[in-house]
C-alpha positions as YAML, in Angstrom:
chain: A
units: angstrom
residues:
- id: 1
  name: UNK
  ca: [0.00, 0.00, 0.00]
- id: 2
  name: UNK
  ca: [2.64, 2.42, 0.70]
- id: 3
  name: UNK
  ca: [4.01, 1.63, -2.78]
- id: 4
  name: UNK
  ca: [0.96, 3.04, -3.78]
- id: 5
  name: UNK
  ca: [0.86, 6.23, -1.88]
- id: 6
  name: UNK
  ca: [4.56, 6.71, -3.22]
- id: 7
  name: UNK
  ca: [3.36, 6.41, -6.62]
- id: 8
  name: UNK
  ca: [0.23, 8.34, -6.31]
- id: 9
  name: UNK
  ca: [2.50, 11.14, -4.93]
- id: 10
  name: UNK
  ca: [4.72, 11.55, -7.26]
- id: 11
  name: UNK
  ca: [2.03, 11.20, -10.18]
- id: 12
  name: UNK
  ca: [0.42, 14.47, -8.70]
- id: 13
  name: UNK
  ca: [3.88, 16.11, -7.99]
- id: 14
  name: UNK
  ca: [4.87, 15.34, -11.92]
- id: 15
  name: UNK
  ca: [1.00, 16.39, -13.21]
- id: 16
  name: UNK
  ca: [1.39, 19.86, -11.50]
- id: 17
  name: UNK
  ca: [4.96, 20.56, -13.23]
- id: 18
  name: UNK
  ca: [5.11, 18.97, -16.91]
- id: 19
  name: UNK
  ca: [2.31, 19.61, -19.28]
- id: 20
  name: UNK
  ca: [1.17, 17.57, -22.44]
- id: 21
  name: UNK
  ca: [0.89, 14.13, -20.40]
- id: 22
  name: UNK
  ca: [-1.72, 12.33, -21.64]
- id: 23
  name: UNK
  ca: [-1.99, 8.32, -20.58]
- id: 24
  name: UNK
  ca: [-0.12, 7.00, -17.56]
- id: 25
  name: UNK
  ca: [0.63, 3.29, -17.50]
- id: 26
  name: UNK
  ca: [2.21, 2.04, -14.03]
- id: 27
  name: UNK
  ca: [3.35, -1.29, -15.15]
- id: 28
  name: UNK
  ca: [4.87, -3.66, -12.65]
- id: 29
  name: UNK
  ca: [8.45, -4.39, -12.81]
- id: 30
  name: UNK
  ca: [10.71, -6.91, -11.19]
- id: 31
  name: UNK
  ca: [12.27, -6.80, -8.26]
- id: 32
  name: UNK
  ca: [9.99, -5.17, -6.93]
- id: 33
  name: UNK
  ca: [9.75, -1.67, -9.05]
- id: 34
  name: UNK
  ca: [6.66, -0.16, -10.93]
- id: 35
  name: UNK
  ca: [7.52, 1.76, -14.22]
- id: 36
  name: UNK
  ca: [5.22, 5.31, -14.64]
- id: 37
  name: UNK
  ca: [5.15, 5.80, -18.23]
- id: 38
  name: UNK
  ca: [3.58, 8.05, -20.43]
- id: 39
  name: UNK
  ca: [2.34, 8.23, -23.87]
- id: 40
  name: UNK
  ca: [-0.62, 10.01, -26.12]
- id: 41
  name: UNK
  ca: [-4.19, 8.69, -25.74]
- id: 42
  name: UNK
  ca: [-4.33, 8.01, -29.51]
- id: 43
  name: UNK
  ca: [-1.38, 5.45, -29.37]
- id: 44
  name: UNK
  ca: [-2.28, 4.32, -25.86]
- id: 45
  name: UNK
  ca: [-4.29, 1.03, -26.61]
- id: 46
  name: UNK
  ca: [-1.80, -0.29, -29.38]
- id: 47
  name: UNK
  ca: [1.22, 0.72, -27.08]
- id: 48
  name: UNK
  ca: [-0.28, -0.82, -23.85]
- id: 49
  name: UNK
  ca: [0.17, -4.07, -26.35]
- id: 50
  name: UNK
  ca: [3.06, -3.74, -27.95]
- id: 51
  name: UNK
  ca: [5.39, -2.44, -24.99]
- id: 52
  name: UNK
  ca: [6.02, 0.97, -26.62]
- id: 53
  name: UNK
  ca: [6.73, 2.21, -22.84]
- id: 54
  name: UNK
  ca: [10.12, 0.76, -23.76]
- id: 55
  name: UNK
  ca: [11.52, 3.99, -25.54]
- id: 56
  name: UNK
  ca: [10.67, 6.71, -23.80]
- id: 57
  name: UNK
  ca: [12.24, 9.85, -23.86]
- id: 58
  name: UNK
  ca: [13.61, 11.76, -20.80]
- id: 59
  name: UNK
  ca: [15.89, 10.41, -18.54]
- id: 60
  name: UNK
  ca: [13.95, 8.56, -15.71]
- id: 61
  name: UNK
  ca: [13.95, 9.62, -12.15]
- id: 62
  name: UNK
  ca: [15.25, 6.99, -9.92]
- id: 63
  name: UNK
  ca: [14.08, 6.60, -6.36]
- id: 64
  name: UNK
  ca: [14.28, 3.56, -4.15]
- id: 65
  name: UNK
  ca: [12.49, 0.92, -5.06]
- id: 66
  name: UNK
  ca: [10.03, 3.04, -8.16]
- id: 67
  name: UNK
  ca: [11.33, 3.72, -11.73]
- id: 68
  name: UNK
  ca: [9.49, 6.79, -13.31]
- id: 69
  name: UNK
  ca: [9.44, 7.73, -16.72]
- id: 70
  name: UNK
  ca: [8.40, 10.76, -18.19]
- id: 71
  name: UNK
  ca: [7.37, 11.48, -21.93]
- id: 72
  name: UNK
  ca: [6.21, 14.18, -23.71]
- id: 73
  name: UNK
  ca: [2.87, 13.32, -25.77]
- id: 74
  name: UNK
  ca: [2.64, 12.89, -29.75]
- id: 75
  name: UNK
  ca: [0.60, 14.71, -31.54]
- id: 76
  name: UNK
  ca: [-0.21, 13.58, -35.43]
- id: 77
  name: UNK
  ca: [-2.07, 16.64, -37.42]
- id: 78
  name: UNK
  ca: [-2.53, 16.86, -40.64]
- id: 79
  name: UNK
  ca: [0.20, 18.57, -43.03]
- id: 80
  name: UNK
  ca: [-2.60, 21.17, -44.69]
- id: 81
  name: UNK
  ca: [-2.36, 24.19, -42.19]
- id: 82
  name: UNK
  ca: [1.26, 24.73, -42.88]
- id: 83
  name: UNK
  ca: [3.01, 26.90, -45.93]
- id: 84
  name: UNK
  ca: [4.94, 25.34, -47.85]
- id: 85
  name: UNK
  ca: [8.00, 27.21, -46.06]
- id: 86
  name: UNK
  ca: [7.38, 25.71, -42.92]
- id: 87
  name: UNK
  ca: [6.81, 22.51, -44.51]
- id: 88
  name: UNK
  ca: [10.62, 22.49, -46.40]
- id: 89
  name: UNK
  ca: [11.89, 23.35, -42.93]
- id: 90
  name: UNK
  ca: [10.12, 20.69, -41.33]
- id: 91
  name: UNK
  ca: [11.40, 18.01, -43.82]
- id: 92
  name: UNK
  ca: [14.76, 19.18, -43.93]
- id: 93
  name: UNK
  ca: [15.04, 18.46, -40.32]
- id: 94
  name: UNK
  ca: [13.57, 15.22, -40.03]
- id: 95
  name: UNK
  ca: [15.60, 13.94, -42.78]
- id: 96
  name: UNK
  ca: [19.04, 15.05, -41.43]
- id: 97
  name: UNK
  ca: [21.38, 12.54, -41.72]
- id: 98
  name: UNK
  ca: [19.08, 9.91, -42.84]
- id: 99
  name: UNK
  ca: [20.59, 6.84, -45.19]
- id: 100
  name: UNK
  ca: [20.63, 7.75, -48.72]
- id: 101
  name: UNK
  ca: [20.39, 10.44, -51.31]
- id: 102
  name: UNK
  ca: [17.31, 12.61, -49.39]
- id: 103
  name: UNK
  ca: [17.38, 16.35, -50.80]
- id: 104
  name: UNK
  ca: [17.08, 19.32, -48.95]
- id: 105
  name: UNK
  ca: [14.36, 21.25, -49.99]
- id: 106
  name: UNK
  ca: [13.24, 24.40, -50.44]
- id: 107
  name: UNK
  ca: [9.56, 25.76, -50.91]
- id: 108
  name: UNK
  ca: [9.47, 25.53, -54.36]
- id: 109
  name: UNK
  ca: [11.30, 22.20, -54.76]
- id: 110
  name: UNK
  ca: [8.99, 21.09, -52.57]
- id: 111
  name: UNK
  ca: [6.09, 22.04, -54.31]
- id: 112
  name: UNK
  ca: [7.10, 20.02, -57.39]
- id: 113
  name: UNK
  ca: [7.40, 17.10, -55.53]
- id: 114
  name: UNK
  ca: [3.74, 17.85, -54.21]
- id: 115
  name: UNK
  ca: [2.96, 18.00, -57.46]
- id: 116
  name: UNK
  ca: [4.93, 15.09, -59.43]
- id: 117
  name: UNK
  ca: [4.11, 12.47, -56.26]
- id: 118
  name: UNK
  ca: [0.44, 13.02, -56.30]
- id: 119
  name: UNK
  ca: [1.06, 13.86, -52.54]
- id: 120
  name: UNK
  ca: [-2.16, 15.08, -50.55]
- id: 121
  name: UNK
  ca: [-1.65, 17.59, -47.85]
- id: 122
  name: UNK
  ca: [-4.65, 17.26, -46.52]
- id: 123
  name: UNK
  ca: [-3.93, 13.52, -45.50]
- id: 124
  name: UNK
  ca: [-0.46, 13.94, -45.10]
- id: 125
  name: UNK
  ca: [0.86, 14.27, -41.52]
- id: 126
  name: UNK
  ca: [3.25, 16.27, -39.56]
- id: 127
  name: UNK
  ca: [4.15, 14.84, -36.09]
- id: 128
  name: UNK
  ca: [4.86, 16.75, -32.99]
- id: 129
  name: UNK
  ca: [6.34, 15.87, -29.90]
- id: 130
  name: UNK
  ca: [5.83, 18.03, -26.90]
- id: 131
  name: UNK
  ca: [4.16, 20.63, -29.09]
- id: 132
  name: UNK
  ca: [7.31, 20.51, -31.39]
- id: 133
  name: UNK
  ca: [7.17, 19.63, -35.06]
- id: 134
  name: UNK
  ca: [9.66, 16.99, -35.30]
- id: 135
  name: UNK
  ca: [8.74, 15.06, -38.27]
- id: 136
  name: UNK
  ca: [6.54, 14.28, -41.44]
- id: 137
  name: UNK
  ca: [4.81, 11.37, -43.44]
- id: 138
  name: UNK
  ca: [3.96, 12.71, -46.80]
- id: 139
  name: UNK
  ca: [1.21, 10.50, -48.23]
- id: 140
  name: UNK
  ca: [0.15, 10.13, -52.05]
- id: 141
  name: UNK
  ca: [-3.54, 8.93, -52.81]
- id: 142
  name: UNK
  ca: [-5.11, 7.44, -56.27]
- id: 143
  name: UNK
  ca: [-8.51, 6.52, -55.98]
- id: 144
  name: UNK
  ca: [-8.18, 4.03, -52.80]
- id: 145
  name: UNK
  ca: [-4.64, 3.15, -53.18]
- id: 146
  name: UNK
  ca: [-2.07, 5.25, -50.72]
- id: 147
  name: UNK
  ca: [1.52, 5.67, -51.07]
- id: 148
  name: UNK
  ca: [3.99, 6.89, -48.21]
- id: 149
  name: UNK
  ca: [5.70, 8.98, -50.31]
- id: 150
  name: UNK
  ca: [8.33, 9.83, -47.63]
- id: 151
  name: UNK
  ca: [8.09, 9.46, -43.88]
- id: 152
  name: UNK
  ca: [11.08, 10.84, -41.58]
- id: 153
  name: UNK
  ca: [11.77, 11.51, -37.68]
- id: 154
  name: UNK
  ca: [13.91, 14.39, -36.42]
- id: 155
  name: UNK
  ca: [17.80, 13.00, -34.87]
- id: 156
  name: UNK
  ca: [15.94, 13.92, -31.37]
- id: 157
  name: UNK
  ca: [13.27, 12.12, -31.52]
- id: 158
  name: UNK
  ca: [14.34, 8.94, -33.42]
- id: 159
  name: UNK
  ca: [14.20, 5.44, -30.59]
- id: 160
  name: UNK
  ca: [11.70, 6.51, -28.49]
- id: 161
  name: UNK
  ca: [8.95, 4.75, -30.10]
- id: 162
  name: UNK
  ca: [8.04, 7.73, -32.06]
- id: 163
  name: UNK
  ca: [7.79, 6.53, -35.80]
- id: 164
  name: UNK
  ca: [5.99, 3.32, -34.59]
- id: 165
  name: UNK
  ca: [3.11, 5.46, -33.21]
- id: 166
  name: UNK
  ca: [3.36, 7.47, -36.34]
- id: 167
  name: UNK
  ca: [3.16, 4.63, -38.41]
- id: 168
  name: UNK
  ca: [0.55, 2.61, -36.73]
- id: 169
  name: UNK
  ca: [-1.93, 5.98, -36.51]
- id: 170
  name: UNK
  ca: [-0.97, 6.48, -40.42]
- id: 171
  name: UNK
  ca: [-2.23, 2.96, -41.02]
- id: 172
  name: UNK
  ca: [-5.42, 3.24, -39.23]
- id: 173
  name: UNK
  ca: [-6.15, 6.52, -40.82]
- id: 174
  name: UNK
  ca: [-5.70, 4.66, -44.06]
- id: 175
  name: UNK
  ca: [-8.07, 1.51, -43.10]
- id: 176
  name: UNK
  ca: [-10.32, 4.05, -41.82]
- id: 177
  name: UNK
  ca: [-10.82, 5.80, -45.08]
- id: 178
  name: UNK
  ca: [-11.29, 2.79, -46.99]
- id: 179
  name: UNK
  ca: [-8.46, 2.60, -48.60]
- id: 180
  name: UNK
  ca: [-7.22, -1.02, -50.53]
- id: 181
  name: UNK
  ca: [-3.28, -0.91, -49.96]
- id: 182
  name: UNK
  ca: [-0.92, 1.28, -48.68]
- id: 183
  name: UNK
  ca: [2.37, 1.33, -50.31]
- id: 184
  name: UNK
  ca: [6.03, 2.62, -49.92]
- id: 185
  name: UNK
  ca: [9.75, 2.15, -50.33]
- id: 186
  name: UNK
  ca: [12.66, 1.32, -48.07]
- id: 187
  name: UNK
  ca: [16.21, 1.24, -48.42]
- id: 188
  name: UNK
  ca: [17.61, -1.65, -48.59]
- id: 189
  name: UNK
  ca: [20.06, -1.21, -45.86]
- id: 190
  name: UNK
  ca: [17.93, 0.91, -43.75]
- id: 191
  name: UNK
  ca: [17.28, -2.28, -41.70]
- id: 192
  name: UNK
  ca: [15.51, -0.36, -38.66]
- id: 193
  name: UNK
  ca: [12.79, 1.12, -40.65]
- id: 194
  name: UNK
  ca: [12.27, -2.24, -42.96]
- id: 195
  name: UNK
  ca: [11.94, -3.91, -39.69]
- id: 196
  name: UNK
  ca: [9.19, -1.43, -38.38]
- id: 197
  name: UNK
  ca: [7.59, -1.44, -41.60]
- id: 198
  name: UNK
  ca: [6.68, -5.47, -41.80]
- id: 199
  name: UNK
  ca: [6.29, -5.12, -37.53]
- id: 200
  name: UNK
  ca: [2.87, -3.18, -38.21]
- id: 201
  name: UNK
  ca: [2.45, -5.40, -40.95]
- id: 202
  name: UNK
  ca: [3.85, -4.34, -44.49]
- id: 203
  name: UNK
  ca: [4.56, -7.13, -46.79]
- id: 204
  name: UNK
  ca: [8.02, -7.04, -49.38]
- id: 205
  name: UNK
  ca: [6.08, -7.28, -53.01]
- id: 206
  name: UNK
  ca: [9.82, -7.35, -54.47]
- id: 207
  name: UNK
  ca: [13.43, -5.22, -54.79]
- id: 208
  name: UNK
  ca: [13.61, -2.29, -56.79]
- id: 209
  name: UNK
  ca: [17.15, -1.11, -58.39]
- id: 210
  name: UNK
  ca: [19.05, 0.96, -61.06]
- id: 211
  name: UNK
  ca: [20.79, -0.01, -64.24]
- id: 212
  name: UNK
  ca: [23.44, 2.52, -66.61]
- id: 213
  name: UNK
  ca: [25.82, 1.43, -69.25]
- id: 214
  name: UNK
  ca: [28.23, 3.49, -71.03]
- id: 215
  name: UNK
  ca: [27.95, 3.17, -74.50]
- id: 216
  name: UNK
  ca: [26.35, -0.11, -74.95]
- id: 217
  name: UNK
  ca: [27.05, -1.94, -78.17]
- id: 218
  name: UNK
  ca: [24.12, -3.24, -80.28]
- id: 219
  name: UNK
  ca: [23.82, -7.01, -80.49]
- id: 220
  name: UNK
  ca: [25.27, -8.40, -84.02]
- id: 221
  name: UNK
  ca: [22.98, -11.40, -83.93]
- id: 222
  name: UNK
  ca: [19.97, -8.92, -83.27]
- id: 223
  name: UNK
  ca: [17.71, -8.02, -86.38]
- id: 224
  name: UNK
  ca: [15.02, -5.59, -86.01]
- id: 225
  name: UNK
  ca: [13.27, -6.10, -89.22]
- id: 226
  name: UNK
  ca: [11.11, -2.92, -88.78]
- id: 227
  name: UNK
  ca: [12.48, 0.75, -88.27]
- id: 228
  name: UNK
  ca: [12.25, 2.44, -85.04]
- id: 229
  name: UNK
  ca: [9.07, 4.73, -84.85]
- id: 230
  name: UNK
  ca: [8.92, 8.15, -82.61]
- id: 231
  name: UNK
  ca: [5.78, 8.70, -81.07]
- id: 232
  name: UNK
  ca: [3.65, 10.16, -78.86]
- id: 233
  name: UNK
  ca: [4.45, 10.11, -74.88]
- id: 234
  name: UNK
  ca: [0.29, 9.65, -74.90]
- id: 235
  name: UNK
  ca: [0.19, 6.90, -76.30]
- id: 236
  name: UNK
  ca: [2.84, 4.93, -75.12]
- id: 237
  name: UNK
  ca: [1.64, 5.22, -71.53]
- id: 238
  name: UNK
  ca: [-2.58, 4.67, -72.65]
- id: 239
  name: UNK
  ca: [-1.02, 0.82, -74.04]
- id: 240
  name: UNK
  ca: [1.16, 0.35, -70.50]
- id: 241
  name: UNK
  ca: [-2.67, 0.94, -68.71]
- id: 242
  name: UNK
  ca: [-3.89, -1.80, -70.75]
- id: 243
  name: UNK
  ca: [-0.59, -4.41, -71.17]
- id: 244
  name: UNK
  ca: [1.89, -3.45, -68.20]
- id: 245
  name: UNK
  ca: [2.00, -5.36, -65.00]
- id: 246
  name: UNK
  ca: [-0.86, -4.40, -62.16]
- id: 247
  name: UNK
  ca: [1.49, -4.11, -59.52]
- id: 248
  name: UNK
  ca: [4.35, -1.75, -60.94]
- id: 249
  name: UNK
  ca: [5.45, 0.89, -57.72]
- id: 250
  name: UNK
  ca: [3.84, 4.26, -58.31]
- id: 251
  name: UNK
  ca: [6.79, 6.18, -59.61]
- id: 252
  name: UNK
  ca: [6.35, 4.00, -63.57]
- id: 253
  name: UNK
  ca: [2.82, 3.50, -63.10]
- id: 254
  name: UNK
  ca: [0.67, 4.84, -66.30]
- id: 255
  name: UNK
  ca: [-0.48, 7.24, -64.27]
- id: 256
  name: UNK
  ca: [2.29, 8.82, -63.34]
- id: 257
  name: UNK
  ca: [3.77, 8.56, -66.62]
- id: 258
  name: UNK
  ca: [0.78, 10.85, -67.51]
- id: 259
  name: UNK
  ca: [2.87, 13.57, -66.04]
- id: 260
  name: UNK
  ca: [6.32, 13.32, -68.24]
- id: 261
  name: UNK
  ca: [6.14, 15.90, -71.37]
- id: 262
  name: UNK
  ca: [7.67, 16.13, -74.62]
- id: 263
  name: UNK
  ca: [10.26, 17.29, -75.55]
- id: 264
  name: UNK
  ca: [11.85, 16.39, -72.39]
- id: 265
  name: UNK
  ca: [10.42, 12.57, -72.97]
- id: 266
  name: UNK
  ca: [9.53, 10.76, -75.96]
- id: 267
  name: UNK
  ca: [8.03, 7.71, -77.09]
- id: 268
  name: UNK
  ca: [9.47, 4.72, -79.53]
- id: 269
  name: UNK
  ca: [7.90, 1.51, -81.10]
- id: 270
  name: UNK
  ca: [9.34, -1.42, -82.74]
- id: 271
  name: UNK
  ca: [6.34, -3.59, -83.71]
- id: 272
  name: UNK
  ca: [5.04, -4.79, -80.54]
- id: 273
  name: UNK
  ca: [7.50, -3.46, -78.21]
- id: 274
  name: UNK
  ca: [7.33, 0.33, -77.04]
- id: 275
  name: UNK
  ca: [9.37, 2.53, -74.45]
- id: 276
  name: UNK
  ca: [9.39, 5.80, -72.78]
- id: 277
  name: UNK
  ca: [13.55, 7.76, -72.72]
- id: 278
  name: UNK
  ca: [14.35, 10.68, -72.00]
- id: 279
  name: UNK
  ca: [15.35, 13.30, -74.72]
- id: 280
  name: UNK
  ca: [18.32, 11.64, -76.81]
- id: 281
  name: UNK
  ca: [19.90, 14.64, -77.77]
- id: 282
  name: UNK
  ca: [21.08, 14.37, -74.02]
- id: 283
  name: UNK
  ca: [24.62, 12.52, -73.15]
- id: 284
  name: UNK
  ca: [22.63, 10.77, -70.75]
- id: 285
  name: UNK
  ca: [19.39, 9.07, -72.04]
- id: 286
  name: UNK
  ca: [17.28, 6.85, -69.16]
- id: 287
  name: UNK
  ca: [14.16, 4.55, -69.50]
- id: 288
  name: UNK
  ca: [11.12, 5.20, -67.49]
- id: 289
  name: UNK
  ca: [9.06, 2.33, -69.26]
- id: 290
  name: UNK
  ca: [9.51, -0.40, -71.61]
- id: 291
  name: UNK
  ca: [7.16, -3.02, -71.94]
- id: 292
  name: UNK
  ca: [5.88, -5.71, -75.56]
- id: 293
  name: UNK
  ca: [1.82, -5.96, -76.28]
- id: 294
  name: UNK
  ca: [1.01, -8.98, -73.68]
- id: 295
  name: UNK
  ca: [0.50, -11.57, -77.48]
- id: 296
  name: UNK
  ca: [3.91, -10.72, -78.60]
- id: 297
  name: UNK
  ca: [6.15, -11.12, -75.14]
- id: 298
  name: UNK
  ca: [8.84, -13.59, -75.34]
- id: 299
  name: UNK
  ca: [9.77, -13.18, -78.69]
- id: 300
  name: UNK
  ca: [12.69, -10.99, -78.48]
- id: 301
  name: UNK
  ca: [10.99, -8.11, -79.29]
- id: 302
  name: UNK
  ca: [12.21, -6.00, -76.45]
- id: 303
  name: UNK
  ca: [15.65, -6.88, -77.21]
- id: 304
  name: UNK
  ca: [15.26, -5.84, -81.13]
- id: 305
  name: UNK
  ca: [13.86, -2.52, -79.37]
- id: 306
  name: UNK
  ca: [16.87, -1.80, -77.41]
- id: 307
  name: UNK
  ca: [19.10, -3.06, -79.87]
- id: 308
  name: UNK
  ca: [17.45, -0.38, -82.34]
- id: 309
  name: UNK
  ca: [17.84, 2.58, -79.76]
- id: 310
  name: UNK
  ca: [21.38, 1.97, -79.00]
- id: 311
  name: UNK
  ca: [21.97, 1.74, -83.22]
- id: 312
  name: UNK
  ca: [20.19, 5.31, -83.47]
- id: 313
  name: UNK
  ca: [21.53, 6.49, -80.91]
- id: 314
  name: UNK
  ca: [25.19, 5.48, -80.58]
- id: 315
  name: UNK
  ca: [28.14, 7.10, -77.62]
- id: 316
  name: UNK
  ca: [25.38, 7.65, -75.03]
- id: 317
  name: UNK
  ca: [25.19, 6.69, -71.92]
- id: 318
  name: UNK
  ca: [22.03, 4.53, -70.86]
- id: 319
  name: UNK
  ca: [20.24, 4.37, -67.19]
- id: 320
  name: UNK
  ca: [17.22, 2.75, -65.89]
- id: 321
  name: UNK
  ca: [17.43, 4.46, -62.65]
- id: 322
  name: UNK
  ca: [14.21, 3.11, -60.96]
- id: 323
  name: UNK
  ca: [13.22, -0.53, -61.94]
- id: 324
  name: UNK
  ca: [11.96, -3.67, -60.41]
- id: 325
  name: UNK
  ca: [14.51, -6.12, -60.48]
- id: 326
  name: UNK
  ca: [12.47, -9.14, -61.06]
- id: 327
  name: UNK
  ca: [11.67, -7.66, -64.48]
- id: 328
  name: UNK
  ca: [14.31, -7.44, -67.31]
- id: 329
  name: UNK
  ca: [17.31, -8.29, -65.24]
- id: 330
  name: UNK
  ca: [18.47, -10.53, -67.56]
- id: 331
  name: UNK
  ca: [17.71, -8.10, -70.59]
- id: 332
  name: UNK
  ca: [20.07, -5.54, -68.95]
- id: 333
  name: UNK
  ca: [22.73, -7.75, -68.31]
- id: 334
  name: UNK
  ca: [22.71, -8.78, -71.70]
- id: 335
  name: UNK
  ca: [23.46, -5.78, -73.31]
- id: 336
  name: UNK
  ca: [26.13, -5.05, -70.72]
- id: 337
  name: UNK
  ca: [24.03, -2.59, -67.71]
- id: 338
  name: UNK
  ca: [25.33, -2.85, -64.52]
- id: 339
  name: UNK
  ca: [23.68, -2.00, -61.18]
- id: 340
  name: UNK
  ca: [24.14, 1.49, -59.99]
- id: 341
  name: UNK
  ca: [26.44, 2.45, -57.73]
- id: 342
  name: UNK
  ca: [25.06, 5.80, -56.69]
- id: 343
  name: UNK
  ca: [22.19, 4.15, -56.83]
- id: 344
  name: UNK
  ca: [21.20, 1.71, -53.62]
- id: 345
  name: UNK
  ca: [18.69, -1.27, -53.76]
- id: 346
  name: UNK
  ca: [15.03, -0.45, -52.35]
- id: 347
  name: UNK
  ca: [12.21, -2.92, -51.19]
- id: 348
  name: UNK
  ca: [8.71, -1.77, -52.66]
- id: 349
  name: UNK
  ca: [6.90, -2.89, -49.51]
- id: 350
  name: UNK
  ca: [2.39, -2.85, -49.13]
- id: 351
  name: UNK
  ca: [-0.09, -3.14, -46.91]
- id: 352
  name: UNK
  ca: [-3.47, -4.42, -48.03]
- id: 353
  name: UNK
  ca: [-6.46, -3.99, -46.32]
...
């Protein structure tokens, strides 16, 4: 009982001084100790199940025989009531120092990437901690399909359990609009956040990678028959709605494609086979799509397509900088493309609901 009364005391002394506590959870620990922790009401039923008491933030006042710990409560709103300055400022800092090639944006890069993603402010999150802003999922919607476009934690704030309330809330926002799926991408080697990601239940659909070659050197046993045609962007990407694989990740879906522009992008045919490159008046010339009419597949068609753009267009350099590696590996390697080093691997990871 006088455990208790210890407890209760210094429950009220910590209520009167700290602000933006939310739910308590005294959980018995051994040897005799109880463990005071806090976290927000939103995340309090999943935490009280998953443990997520364990990372709390603030270093824990130790008295006798009780363990306290003290943590400021997350708050999730949504991304819509800031400017798009804030917004840059708040990504910028929750990125710092993350894994791979994340740029630093300002409010007009930012915008674009609003813009080019399909990402939806109004459904998009920024997550606060103590009052603080101190980090950001940006979320992409078409029709009832979601993407997390890009979802980062401030250095401060990163192991104390916030992402995985983040996350979880995110996900139930998501089941609670109806959505099918939510999708996203990992790095490869960022092995904490794949780990949270399948935790709350995302499943790996497959790896995602880049390809370049420098130069590559048409295939002498390779004949097209037909000439290479130029045409429209338009139409290359209505034929991938109809004939390209269902489950392609969002950045060379047809409708994103929608958004690429000539002259910056053009379309080519070889009988069955069609692609999307980049302007070849460039040194550097990449693929965003190339796919054969689903009756004509595996009949060398995409390789007389290739082998007809590299004839054309001879001394460039070639890149596929975002594919799925389970489709066309073996094309690539044939005609010499190598995995990018600047590049790393990625795991397009989904949720269904």
């Amino acid at each position: 009982m006088s455990r208790l009364l210890e407890c209760c005391l210094l429950l009220n002394w910590y209520l009167n001084i700290i602000e933006n506590l939310s739910v308590i959870f005294i959980i018995p620990r051994t040897r005799g100790k109880l463990c005071l922790t806090t976290i927000p009401y939103s995340a309090g039923k999943a935490a009280a199940s998953s443990h997520h008491w364990k990372g709390t933030s603030i270093a824990p006042y130790w008295q006798s025989h009780i363990t306290v710990f003290i943590m400021s409560s997350i708050e999730i709103k949504s991304a819509s009531g800031h400017s798009l300055d804030e917004l840059a400022l708040i990504f910028n800092g929750a990125f710092a120092g993350y894994p791979g090639r994340i740029p630093q944006h300002t409010a007009e890069s930012l915008q674009n990437r609003i813009t080019t993603s399909f990402i939806d402010l109004h459904v998009s999150r920024i997550i606060y901690v103590g009052g603080t802003p101190c980090g950001l999922a940006l979320i992409a919607r078409r029709g009832f399909q979601a993407r997390l476009v890009n979802m980062g934690i401030a250095t401060e704030a990163r192991g104390k359990g916030v992402a995985t309330t983040a996350l979880e809330t995110i996900v139930e926002e998501a089941r609670t609009r109806c959505d099918t799926s939510l999708e996203l991408e990992v790095l490869e080697d960022n092995v904490a956040a794949a780990k949270l990601y399948r935790r709350v239940g995302f499943k790996t659909v497959r790896r995602l990678t880049g390809w370049e070659c420098e130069r590559p050197l048409p295939l002498s046993d390779v004949d097209e028959g037909h000439e290479l045609d130029i045409i429209p962007v338009e139409e290359v990407v209505q034929l991938l709605s109809q004939h390209g694989a269902t489950d392609l990740p969002w950045q060379i879906a047809s409708f994103s494609l929608r958004e690429l522009t000539e002259p910056a992008w053009i379309g080519v045919r070889l009988e069955a086979a069609y692609a999307i490159i980049s302007n070849p008046d460039n040194d550097v010339v990449c693929h965003k799509s190339l796919f054969v009419l689903s009756e004509h597949r595996r009949k060398g068609q995409a390789t007389g397509l290739l082998n007809a753009l590299f004839k054309k267009y001879p001394g460039k350099t070639w890149a596929a900088p975002f594919a799925p590696a389970d489709y066309g590996e073996g094309l690539a390697r044939k005609f010499g493309f190598k995995e990018r080093a600047d590049s790393p691997g990625q795991f397009q990871m989904q949720l269904k609901f």
